[in-house]
C-alpha positions as CSV (number, residue, x, y, z in Angstrom):
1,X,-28.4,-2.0,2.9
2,X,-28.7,0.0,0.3
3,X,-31.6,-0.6,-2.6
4,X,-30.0,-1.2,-5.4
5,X,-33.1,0.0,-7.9
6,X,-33.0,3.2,-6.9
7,X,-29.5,3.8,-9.2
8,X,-29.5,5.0,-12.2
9,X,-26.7,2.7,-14.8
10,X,-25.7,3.4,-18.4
11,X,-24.2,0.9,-21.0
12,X,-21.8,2.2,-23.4
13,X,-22.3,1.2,-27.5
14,X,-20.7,-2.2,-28.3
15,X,-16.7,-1.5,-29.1
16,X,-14.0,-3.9,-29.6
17,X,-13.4,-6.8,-26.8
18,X,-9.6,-6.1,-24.7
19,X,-9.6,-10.1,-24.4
20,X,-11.6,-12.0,-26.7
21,X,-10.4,-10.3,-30.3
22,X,-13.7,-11.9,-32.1
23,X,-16.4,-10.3,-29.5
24,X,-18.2,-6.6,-29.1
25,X,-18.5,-6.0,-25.9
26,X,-20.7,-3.9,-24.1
27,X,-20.1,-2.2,-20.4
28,X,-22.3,-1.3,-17.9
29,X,-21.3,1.8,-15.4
30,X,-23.1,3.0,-12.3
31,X,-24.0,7.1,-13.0
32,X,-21.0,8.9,-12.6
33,X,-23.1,11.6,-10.7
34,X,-23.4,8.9,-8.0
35,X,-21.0,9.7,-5.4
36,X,-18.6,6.9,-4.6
37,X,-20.0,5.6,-1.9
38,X,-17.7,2.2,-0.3
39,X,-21.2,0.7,0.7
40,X,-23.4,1.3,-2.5
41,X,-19.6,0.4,-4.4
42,X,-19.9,-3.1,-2.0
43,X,-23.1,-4.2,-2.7
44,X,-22.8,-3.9,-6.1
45,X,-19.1,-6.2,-5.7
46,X,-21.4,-8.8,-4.9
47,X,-22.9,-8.8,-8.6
48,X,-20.3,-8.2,-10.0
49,X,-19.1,-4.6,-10.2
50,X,-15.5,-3.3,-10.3
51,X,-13.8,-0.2,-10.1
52,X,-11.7,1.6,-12.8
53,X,-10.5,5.2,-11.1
54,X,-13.7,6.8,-10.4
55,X,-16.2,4.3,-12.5
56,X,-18.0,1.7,-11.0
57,X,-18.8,-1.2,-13.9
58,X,-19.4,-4.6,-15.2
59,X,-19.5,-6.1,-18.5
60,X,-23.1,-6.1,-20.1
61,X,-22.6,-7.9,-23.5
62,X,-25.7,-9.1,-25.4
63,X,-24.3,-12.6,-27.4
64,X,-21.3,-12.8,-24.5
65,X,-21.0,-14.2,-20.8
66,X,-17.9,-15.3,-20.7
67,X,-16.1,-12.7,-18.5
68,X,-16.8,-14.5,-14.8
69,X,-16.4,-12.4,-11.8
70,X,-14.5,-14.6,-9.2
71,X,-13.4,-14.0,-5.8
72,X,-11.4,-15.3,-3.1
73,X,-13.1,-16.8,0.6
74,X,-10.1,-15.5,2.7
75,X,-10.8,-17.8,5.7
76,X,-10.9,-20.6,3.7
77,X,-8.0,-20.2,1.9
78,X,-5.1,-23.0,1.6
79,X,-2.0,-21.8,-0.4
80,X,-0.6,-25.1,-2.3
81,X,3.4,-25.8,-2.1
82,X,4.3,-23.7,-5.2
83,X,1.9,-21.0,-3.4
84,X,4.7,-21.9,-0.2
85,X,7.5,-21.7,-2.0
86,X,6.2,-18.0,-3.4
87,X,5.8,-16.5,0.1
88,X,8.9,-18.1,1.2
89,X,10.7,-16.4,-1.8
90,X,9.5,-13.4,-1.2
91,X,9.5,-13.3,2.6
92,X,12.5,-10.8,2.8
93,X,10.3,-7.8,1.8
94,X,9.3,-5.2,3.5
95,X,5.4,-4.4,3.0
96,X,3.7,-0.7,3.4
97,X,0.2,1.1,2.9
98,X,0.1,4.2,1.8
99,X,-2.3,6.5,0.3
100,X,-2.9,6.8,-3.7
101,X,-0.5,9.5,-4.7
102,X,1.1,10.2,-7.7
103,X,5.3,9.8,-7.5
104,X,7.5,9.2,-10.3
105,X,9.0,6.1,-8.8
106,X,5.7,4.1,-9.1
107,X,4.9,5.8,-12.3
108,X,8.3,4.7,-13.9
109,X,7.7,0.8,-12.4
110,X,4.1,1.4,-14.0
111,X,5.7,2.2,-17.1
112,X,8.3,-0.4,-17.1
113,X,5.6,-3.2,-16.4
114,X,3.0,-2.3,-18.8
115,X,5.7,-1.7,-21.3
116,X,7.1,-5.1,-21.0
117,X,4.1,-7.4,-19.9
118,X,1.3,-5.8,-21.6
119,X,2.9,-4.1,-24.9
120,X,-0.3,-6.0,-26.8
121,X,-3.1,-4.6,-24.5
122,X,-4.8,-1.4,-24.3
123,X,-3.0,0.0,-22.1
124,X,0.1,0.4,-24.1
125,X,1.5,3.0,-24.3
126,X,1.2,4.1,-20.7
127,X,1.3,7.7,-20.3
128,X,1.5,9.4,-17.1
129,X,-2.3,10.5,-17.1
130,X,-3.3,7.3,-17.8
131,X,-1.7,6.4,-14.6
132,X,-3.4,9.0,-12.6
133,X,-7.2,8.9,-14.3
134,X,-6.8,4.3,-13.5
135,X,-5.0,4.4,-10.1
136,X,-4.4,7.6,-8.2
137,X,-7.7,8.7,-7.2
138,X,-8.8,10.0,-3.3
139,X,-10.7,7.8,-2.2
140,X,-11.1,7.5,1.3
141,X,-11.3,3.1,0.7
142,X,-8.3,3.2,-1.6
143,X,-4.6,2.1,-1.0
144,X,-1.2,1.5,-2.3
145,X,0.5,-1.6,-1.0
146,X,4.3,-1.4,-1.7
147,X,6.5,-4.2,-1.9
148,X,10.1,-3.3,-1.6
149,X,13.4,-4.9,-0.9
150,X,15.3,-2.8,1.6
151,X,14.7,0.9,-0.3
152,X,13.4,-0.9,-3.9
153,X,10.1,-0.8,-5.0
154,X,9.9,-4.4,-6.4
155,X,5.8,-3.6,-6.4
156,X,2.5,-1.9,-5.4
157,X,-0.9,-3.3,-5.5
158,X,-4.2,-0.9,-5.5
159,X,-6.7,-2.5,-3.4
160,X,-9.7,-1.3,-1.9
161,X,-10.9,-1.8,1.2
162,X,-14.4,-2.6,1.3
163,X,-17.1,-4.0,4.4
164,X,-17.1,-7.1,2.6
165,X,-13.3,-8.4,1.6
166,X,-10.6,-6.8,0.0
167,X,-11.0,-5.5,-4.3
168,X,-7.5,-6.2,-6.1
169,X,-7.9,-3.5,-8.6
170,X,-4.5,-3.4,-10.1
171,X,-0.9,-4.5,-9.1
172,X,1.8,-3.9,-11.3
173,X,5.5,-5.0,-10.3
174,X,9.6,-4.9,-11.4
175,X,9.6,-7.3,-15.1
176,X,12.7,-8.3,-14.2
177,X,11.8,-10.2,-11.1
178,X,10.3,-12.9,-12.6
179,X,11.9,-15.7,-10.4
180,X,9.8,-14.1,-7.1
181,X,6.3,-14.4,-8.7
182,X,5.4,-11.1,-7.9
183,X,1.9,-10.7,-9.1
184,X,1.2,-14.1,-7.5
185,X,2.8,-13.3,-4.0
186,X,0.7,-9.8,-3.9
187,X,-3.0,-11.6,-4.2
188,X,-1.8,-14.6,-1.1
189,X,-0.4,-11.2,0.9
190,X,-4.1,-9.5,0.1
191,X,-5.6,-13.1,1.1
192,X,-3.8,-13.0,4.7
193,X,-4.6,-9.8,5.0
194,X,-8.1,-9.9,4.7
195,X,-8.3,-12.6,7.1
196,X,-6.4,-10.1,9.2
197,X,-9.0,-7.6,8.9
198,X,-11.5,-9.7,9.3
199,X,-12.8,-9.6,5.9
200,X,-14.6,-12.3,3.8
201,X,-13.2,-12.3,0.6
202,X,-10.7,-10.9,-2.0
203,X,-12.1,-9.9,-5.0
204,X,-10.0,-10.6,-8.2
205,X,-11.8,-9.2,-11.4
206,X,-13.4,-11.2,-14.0
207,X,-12.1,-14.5,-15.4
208,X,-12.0,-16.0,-18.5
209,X,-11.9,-19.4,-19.1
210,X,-10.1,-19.2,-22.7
211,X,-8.0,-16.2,-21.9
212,X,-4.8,-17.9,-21.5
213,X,-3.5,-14.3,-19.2
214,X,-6.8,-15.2,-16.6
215,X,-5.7,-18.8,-15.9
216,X,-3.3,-17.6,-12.7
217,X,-6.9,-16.6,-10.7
218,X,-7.9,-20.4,-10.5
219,X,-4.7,-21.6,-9.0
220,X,-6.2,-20.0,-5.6
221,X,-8.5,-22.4,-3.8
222,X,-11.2,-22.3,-2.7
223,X,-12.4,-20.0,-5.4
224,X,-16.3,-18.8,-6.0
225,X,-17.6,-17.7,-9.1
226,X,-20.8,-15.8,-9.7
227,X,-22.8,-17.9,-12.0
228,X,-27.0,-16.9,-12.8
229,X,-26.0,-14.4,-10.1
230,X,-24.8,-17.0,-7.0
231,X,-21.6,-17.3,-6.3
232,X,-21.0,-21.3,-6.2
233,X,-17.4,-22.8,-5.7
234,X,-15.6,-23.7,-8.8
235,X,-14.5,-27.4,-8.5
């Protein structure tokens, strides 16, 4: 194990808040002349951390704690009917892993997706260096996940592979297939696939209670959250 107090971390100066719009927020990132290293990058997953291209970070805000880090137990996992009924539905694709490259077929689904499900976020516009500087960076833990249907990409989830579970980073997916639950269906594929690899957990970001766009990430159960830095079950 790595000791954690030997790294160096800087906060950034408070700025606006991407979900609550009444908040300052304030982040805290891991020196960027640390290399990226998928053991330092897993022991700080388990308080909280995340990855944004090559940043390593976690919110730090003075008067706010109400983004949650949550994550997954793999083993433990049940999916519910609806959950069923979602891999059912979606059962006829084809699934893939691939290295993080830049192509214009995911950027264009990147576009379509931000441009339609996230056209109040600040991510819109996407650009095509956005793209690259968030998602298509070599690192050796790092993978695209496509989901297509016979030769269509319907989707591609960025997940990293770390000792300790699987990190969702980022999926993005076809608008139009709303019916197939896409986004849903790519967290219970990273779920069974951790539990293939033998991993403990998938790691889903933070949640926010009020944040009516976070309320998808407790439908999974078991869920943990980290709370005064344990990670209890949320009942």
């Amino acid at each position: 194990m790595t000791s954690l107090a030997r790294l160096k971390f800087y906060a950034t100066q408070p700025h606006a808040c991407s979900y609550l719009p009444d908040e300052q927020a304030t982040t805290l990132f891991l020196d960027p002349s640390q290399p990226m290293d998928v053991g330092i990058y897993a022991e700080l997953s388990e308080i909280g951390f995340r990855r944004s291209g090559d940043h390593l970070y976690r919110p730090h805000c003075q008067r706010c704690s109400a983004c949650i880090p949550a994550r997954i137990p793999a083993r433990g996992f049940q999916p519910s009917r609806q959950q069923k009924r979602i891999l059912k539905r979606n059962g006829d694709l084809g699934i893939s892993e691939v290295r993080p490259r830049f192509t214009e077929e995911y950027y264009g689904l990147y576009s379509r997706y931000i441009e339609t499900r996230h056209a109040d976020g600040d991510m819109y516009p996407p650009t095509r260096d956005q793209f690259n500087t968030f998602l298509v960076r070599d690192l050796p833990f790092c993978r695209f996940y496509e989901f297509r249907l016979e030769s269509r990409l319907l989707a591609v989830a960025v997940t990293d592979i770390l000792p300790n579970g699987l990190s969702a980073v980022y999926t993005f997916y076809a608008p139009e297939e709303e019916r197939r639950s896409l986004g849903r269906f790519a967290i219970l594929w990273q779920i069974a696939e951790a539990r293939r690899l033998g991993l403990d957990a998938v790691y889903l970001g933070y949640w926010i209670k009020t944040c009516r766009k976070m309320n998808y990430k407790t439908e999974y159960r078991p869920i943990e959250l980290l709370v005064n830095q344990r990670w209890v079950n949320l009942t």
